[in-house]
C-alpha positions as CSV (number, residue, x, y, z in Angstrom):
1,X,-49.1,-75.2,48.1
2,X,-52.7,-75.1,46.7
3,X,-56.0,-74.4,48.9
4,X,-58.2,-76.7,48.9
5,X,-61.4,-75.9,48.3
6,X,-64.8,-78.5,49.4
7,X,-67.9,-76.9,48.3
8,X,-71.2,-79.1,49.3
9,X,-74.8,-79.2,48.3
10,X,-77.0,-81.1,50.6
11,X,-78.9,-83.7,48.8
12,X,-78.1,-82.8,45.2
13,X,-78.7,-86.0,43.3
14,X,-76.5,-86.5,39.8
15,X,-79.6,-86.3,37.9
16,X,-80.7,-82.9,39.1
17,X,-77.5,-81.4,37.2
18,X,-78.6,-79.8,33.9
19,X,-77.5,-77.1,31.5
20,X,-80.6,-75.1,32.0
21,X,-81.1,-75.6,35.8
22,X,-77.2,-75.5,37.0
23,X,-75.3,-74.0,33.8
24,X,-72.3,-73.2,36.3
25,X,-72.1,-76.4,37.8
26,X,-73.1,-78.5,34.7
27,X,-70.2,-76.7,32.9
28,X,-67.5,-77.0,35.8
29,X,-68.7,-81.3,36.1
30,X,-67.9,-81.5,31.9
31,X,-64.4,-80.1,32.8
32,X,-64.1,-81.9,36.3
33,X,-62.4,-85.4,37.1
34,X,-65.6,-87.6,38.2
35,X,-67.0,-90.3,40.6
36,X,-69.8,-91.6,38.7
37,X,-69.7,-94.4,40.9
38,X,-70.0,-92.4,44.2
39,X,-72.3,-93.5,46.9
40,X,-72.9,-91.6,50.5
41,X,-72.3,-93.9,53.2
42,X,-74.9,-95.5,54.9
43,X,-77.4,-94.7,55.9
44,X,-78.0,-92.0,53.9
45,X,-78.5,-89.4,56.1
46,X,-76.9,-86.0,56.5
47,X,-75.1,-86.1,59.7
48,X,-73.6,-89.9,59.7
49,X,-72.7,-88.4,56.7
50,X,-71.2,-84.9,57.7
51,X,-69.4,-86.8,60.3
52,X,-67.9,-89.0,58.2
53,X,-66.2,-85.8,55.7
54,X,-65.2,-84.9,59.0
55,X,-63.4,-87.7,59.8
56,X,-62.6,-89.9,56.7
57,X,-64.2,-92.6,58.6
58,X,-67.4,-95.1,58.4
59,X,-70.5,-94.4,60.6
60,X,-69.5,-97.5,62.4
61,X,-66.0,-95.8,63.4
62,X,-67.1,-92.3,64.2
63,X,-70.2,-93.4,66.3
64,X,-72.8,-91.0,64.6
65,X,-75.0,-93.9,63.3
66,X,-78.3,-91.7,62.3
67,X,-79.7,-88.7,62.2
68,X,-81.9,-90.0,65.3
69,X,-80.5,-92.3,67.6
70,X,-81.6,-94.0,70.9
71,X,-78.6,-93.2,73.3
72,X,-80.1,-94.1,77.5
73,X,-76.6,-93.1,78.5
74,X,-76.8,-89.8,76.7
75,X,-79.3,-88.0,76.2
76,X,-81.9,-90.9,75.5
77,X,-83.5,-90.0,72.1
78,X,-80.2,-87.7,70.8
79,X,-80.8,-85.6,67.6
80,X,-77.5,-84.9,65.9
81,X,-79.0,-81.5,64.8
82,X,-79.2,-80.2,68.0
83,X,-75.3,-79.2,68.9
84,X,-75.9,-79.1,72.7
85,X,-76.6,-82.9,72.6
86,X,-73.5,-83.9,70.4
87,X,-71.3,-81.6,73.4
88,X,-73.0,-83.5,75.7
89,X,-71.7,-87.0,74.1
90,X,-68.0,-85.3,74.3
91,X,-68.9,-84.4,77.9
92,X,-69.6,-87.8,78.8
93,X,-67.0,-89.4,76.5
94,X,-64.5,-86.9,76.1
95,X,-65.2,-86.8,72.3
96,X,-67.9,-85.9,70.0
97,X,-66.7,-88.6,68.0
98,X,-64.7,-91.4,68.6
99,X,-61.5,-90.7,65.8
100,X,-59.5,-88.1,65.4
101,X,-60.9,-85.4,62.9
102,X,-59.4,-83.3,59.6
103,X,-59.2,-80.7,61.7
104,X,-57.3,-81.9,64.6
105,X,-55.3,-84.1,62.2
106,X,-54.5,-80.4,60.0
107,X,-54.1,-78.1,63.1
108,X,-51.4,-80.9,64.6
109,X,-49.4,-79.9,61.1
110,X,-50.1,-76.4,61.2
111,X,-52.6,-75.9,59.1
112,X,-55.8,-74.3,58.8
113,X,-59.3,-75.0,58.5
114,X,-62.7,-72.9,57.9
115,X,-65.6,-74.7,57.5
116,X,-69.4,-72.3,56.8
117,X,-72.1,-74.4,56.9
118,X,-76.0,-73.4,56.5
119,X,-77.8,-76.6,57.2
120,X,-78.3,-78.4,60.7
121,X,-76.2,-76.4,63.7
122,X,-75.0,-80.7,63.7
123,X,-74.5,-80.8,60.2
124,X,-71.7,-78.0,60.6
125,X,-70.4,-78.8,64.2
126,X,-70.1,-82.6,63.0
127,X,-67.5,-81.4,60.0
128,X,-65.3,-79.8,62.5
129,X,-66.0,-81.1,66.2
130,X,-62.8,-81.2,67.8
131,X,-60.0,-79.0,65.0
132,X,-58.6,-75.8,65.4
133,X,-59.3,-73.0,63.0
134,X,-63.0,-71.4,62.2
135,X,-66.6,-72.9,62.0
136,X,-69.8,-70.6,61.3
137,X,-73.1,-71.0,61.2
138,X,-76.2,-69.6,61.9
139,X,-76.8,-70.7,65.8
140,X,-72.8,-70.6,66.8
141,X,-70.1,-69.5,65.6
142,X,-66.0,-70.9,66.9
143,X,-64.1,-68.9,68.0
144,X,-66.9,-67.6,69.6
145,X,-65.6,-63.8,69.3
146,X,-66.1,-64.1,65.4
147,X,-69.1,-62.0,65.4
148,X,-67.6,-59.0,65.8
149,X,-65.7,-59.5,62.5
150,X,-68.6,-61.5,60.2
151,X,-71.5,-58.9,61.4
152,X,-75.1,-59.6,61.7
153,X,-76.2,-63.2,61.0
154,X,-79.3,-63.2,59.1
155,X,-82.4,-63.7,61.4
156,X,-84.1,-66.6,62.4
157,X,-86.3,-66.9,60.5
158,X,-84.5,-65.5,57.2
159,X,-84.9,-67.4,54.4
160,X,-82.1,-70.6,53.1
161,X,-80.5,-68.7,50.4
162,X,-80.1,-65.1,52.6
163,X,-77.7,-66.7,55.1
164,X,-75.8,-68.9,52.2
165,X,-75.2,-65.7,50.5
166,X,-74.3,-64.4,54.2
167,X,-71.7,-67.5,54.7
168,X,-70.8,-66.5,51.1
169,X,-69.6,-63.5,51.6
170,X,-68.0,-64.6,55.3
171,X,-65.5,-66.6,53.3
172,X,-64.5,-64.5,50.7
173,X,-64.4,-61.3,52.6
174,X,-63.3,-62.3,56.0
175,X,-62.2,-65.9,56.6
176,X,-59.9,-66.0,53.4
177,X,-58.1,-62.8,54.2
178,X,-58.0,-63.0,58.1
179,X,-57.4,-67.0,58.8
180,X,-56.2,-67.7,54.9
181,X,-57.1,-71.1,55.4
182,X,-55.5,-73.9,53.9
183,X,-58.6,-75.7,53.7
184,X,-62.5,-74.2,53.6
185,X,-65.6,-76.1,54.0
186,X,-68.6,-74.1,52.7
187,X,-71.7,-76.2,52.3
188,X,-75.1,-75.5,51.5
189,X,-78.2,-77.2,53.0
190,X,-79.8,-76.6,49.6
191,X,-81.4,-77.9,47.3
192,X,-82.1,-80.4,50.3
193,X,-84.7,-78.1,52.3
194,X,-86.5,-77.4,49.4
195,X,-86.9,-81.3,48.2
196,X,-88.0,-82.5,51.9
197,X,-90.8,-79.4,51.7
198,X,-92.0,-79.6,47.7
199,X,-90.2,-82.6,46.0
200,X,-88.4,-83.8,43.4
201,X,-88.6,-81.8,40.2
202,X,-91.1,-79.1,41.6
203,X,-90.8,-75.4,40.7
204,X,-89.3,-74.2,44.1
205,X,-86.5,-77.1,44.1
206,X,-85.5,-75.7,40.6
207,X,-85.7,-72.1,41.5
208,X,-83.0,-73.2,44.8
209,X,-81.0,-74.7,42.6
210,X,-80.6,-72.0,40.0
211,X,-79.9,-69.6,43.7
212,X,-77.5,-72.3,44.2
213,X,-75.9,-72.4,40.9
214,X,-75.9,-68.0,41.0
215,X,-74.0,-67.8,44.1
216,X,-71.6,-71.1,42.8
217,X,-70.8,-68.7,39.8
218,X,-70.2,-65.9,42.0
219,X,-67.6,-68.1,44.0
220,X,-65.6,-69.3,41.0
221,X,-65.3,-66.1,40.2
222,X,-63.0,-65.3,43.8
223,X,-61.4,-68.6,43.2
224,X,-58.3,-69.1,41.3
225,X,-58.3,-72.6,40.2
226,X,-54.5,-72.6,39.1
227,X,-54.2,-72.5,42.4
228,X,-57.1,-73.8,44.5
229,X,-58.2,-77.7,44.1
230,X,-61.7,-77.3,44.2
231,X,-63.8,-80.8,45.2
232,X,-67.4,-80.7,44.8
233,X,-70.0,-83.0,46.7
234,X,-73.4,-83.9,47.7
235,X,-74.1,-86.0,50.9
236,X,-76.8,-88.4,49.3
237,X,-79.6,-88.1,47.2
238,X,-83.5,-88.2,47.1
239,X,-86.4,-90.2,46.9
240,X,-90.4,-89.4,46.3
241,X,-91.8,-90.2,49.6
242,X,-94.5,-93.0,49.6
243,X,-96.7,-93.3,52.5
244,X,-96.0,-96.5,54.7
245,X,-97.1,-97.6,58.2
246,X,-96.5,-96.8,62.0
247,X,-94.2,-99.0,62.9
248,X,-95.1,-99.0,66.4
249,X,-98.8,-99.4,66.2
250,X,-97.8,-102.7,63.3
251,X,-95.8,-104.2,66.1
252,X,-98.6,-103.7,68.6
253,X,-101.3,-105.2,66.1
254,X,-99.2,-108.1,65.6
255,X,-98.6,-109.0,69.3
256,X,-95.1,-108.2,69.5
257,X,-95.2,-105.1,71.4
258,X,-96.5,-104.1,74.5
259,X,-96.8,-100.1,74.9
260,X,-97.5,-100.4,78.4
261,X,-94.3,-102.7,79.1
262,X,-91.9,-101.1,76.8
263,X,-89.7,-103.6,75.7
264,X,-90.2,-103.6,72.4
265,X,-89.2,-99.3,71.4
266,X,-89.9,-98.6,67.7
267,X,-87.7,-95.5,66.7
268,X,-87.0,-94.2,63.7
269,X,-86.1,-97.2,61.4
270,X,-85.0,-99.6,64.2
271,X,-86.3,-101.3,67.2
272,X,-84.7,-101.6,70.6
273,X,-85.4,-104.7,72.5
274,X,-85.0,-105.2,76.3
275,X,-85.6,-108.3,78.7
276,X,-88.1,-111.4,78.5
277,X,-89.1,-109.7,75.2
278,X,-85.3,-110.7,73.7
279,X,-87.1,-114.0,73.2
280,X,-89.5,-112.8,70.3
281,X,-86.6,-112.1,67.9
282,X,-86.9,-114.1,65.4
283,X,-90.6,-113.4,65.4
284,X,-89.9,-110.1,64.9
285,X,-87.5,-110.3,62.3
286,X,-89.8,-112.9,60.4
287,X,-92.5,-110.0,60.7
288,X,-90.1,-107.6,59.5
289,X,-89.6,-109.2,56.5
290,X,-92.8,-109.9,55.3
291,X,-93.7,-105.9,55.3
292,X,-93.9,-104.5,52.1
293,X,-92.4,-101.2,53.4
294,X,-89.0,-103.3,54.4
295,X,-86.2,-103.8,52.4
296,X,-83.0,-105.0,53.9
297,X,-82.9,-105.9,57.3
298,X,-79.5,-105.2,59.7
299,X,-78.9,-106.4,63.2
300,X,-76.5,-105.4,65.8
301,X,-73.4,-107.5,65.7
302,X,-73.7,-108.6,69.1
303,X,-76.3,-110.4,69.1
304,X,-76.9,-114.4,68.3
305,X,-76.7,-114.6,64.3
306,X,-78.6,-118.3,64.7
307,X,-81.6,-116.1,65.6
308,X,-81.6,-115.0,62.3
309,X,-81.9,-115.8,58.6
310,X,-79.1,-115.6,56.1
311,X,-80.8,-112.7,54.3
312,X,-79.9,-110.7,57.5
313,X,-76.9,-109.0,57.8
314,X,-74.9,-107.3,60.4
315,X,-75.1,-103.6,61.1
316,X,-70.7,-104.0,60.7
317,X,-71.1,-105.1,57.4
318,X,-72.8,-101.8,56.3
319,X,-69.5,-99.8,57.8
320,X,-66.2,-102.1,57.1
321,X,-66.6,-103.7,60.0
322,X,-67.1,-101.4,62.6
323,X,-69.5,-102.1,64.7
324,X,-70.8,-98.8,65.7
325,X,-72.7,-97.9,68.7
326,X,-76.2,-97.1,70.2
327,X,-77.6,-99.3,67.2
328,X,-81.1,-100.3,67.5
329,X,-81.1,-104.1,67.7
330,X,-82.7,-104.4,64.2
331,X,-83.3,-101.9,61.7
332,X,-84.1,-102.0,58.3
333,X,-84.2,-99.7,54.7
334,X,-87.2,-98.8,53.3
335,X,-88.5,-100.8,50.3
336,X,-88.4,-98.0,47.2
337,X,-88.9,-98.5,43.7
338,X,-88.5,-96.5,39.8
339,X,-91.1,-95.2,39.5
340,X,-91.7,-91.1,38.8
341,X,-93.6,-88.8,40.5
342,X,-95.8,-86.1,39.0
343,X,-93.0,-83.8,37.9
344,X,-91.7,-86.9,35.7
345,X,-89.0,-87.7,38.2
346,X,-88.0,-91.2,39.0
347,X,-87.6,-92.9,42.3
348,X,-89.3,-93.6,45.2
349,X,-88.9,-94.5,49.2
350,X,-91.6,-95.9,51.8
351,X,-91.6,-93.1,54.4
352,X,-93.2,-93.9,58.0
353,X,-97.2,-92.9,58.6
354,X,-95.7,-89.1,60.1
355,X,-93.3,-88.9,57.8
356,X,-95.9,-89.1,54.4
357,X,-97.3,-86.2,55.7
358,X,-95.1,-83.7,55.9
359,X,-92.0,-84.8,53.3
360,X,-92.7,-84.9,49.6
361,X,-89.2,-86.5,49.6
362,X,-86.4,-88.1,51.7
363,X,-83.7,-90.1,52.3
364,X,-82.1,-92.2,54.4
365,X,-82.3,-95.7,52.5
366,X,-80.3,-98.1,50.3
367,X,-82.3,-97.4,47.0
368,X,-80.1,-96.1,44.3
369,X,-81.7,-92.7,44.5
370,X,-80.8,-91.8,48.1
371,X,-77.4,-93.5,48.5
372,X,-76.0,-91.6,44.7
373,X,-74.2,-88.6,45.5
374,X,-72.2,-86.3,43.6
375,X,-68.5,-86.3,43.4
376,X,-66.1,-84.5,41.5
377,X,-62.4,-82.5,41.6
378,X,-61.4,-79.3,39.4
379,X,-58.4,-77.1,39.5
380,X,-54.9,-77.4,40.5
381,X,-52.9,-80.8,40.2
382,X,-55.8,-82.6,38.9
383,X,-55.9,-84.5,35.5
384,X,-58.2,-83.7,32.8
385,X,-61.4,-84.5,32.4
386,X,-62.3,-88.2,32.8
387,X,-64.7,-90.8,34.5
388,X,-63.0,-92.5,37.4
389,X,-63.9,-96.5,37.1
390,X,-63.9,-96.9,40.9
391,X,-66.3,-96.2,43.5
392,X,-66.0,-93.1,45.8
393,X,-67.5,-91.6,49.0
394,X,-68.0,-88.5,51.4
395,X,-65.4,-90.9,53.7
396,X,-62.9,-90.0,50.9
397,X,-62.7,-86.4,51.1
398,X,-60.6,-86.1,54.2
399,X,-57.8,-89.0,53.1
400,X,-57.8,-86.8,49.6
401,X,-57.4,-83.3,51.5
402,X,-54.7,-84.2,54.0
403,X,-53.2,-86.7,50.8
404,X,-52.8,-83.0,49.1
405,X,-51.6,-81.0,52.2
406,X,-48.8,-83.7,52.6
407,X,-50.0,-84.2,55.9
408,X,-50.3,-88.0,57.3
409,X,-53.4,-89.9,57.5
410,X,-54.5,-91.2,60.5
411,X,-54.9,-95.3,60.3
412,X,-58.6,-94.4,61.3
413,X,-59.0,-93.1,58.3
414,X,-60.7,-95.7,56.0
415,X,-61.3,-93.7,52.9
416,X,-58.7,-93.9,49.9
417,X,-57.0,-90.5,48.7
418,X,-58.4,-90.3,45.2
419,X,-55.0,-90.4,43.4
420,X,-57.0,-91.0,40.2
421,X,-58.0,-87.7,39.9
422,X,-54.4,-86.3,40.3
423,X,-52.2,-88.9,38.2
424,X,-52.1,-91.7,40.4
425,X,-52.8,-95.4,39.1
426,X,-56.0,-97.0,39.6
427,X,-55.8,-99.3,42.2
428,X,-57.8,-102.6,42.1
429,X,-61.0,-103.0,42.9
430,X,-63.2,-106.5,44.6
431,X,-66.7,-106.9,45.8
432,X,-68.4,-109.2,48.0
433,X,-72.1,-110.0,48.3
434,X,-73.7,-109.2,51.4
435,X,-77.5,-110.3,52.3
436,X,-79.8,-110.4,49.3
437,X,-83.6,-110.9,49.1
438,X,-86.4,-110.0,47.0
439,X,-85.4,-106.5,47.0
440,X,-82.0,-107.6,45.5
441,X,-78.2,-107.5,46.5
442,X,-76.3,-106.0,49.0
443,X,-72.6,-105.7,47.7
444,X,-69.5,-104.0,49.3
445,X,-66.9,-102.9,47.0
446,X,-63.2,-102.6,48.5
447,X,-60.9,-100.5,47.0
448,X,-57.9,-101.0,49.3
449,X,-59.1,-100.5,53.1
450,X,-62.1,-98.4,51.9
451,X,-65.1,-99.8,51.8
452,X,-68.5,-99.2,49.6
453,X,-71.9,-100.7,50.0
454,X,-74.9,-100.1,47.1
455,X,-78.0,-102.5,46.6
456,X,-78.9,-103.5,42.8
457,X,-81.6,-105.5,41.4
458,X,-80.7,-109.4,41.1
């Protein structure tokens, strides 16, 4: 039976794939089966993300909502980087995350799993909370007596391509011959560390890509694709960071928040509302609107829709209707726009007042540039070349792996094997309109039981 291979590349947006910049990948995509029409799930974050390859499964299923959430029962404000707080939701709970994962699903067949990550200590432990088999990165490693066989880790403060080379070389020179894994995960937290710190299009974001695209070469060159399916992904994308406004301090000016009574919490992109202050809802969302750094507006789906107008839509319909938990009573996307920045490169997102300072770029809304992510399969069993017509997402990848294991997929699995790319028929394909506004439509695409979700312009 083939290995199946998942390589990653945090935040790689389809446009940043070139023959000059990436000849490796740009050379394996023209002989790849594609997703042009993939889309991250929402929002497009890394870890709701992460924890949906993990578990073929929508935000709204697996729990992890946002990078940042509100969680009183938790931690209070729980950052899904930080590993010691997503243990401390399975210590509470019993599970990181609410379905059952690849890895459990794989080890309950007998298979293996390695998954070598290099971004977030979350980001990796997220892939492979609960499944048997090997996960590395730089702040832990399970088992936790893998050290003695992997050798030094780089140091703390090493730079992003040292300790990819470092997981690198883990894979090919310990984990395949000692585990021989069925399945590896090895997934890169470039070129996304270098587009948060200098942006879209700037020298150092090219220079990681082409470190990238050395070490990708060096992979393909272990890997025997007549026998290895290789799939090849990006969480989400990128936008050009535009400054915006505190939230919190906009709330207070306009009367609906009380710092000194705290019940109206602005965090992140949502607010939490608690008590007498339950009344001012509608205000709030009428305020909301009329922002020019909001775009869509979501609300949790258990609270009163008469409170709200039609062009708000529930946080369920964002996730196949799963309602998720520890969602902020509202929250919103960003407005963004086309525009380029001053490397030529298009696209743009309304960051908070913090955020404009620090991040040249980021992600996390509904814009085009931040939910398109790359997709596409190579190597054994899969047909040649081609464009797939249908949508895809990272909540496909799991469906697909255990769909070429043989193994069976867990009903919480809501992503669609992608048969396309291996012979199968394409099934149809409907769409619904969701919320629309002056920032345009909301659609969710539904190919079968999965479900997509991308804005366009009316």
């Amino acid at each position: 039976m083939p290995r199946v291979a998942v390589v990653g590349w945090d935040g790689l947006r389809p446009d940043l794939i070139d023959a000059r910049t990436t000849p490796t990948l740009s050379a394996l995509r023209a002989r790849a089966f594609r997703f042009p029409r993939a889309r991250s799930v929402y929002p497009s974050e890394t870890r709701p993300n992460n924890a949906t390859i993990g578990t073929g499964a929508q935000p709204g299923a697996h729990g992890i909502t946002a990078n940042h959430m509100f969680a009183p029962d938790v931690v209070g404000h729980l950052n899904t980087g930080d590993p010691s707080q997503l243990l401390a939701i399975g210590q509470k709970y019993g599970r990181v995350v609410l379905p059952p994962t690849l890895g459990e699903v794989m080890a309950s067949g007998g298979k293996r799993l390695a998954v070598l990550g290099s971004g977030s200590p979350g980001q990796t432990l997220l892939q492979n909370p609960h499944g048997a088999g090997w996960t590395i990165n730089r702040a832990f490693r399970v088992p936790v007596d893998l050290d003695a066989v992997l050798g030094t880790m780089p140091a703390a403060d090493a730079d992003r391509d040292s300790v990819d080379r470092f997981l690198q070389t883990a894979l090919l020179d310990v984990a395949l011959p000692r585990l021989d894994p069925d399945v590896f995960i090895l997934w890169s937290s470039e070129p996304d560390g270098s587009l948060h710190t200098h942006g879209l299009g700037s020298p150092e974001v090219r220079a990681a890509l082409r470190r990238n695209d050395d070490r990708l070469a060096r992979l393909l060159d272990r890997l025997d694709l007549s026998h290895t399916t290789l799939l090849f992904l990006s969480d989400h994308g990128h936008a050009t960071v535009r400054p915006g406004a505190s939230v919190r301090v906009e709330l207070e000016r306009a009367g609906l928040a009380n710092r000194a009574q705290i019940e109206v919490t602005a965090a992140g992109r949502g607010i939490h509302i608690r008590g007498a202050a339950r009344a001012r809802l509608p205000r709030i969302v009428t305020w909301l609107a009329e922002q020019t750094w909001c775009g869509p507006i979501f609300a949790r789906d258990d609270l009163p829709a008469t409170d709200f107008p039609a062009s708000v839509a529930s946080a369920s319909s964002l996730w196949g209707g799963n309602a998720g938990r520890w969602v902020p009573d509202l929250f919103w996307s960003p407005s963004w726009g086309d525009e380029s920045n001053l490397y030529g490169v298009p696209g743009w997102s309304t960051g908070d007042a913090s955020s404009a300072d620090r991040l040249q770029s980021d992600h996390g809304a509904l814009s085009p540039w931040e939910m398109g992510n790359v997709m596409f399969a190579i190597g054994a069993g899969v047909f040649p070349p081609a464009d797939s017509s249908l949508p895809a997402s990272p909540a496909d990848v799991a469906p697909t792996i255990l769909h070429l294991l043989g193994c069976e997929r867990p009903t919480s699995m809501t992503g669609r094997p992608l048969l396309e790319a291996f012979g199968g028929a394409t099934p149809p394909e409907s769409e619904r309109i969701v919320s629309h506004g002056g920032w345009g439509v909301l659609r969710e695409r539904r190919v079968g039981a999965a479900t997509y979700v991308d804005v366009a312009r009316d």
